[in-house]
N, C-alpha and C positions, 0 to 999 in steps of 0.2 A: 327478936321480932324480925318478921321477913319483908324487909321495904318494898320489897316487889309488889307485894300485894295491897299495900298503901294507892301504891302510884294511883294518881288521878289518870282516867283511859276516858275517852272522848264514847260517849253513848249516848246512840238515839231510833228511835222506833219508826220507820215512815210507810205509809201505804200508799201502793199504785194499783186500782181496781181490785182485784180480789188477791192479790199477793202483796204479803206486808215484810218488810225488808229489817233486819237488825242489825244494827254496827255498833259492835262493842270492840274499842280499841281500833287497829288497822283489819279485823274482820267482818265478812259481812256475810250474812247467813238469809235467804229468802225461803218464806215459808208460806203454804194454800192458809187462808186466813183460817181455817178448820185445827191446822197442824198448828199455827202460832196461838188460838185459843187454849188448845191442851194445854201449851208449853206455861203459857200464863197461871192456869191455874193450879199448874205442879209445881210453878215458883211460887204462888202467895202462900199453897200448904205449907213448902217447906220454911216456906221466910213466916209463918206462924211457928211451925215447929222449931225453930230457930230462934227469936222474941224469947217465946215458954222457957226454954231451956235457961235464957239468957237472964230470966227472971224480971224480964217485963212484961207484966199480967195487964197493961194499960188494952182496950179495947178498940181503941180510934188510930188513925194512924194522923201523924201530921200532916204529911207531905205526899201527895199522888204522883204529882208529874206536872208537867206542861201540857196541856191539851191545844195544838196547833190550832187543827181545822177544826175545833168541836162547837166552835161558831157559824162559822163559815163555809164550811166543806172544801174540799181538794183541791177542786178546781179554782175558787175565786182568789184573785191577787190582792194582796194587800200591801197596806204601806206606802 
């Protein structure tokens, strides 16, 4: 087994106006929110084709994510 790829890597997704920024690990990758929708939907096919293979035919997923501002929006402070 290859521990490296165990390791827990700090990841998080954030948007500033129309460019939405990805930091997986110590890299960061900013994308036109057009280019980061692609990118999103050629990770759920594969993270489906992925599941399949894996032999979970379950249909729901548990766990989305954190939605920050999906109350609030970008701008307002909180806390």
């Amino acid at each position: 087994m290859n521990n490296a790829l165990l390791k827990k890597e700090r990841i998080a997704v954030e948007s500033e106006g129309d460019v939405v920024h990805i930091h997986l690990g110590n890299v960061q990758v900013s994308l036109p929110y057009e280019s980061a929708l692609l990118l999103s939907q050629w990770i759920r096919v594969r993270a489906k084709e992925a599941k399949r293979r894996a032999g979970d035919v379950s249909r729901h997923w548990s766990v989305l994510g954190t939605l920050h501002d999906a109350n609030y929006g970008p701008d307002v402070t909180r806390g």
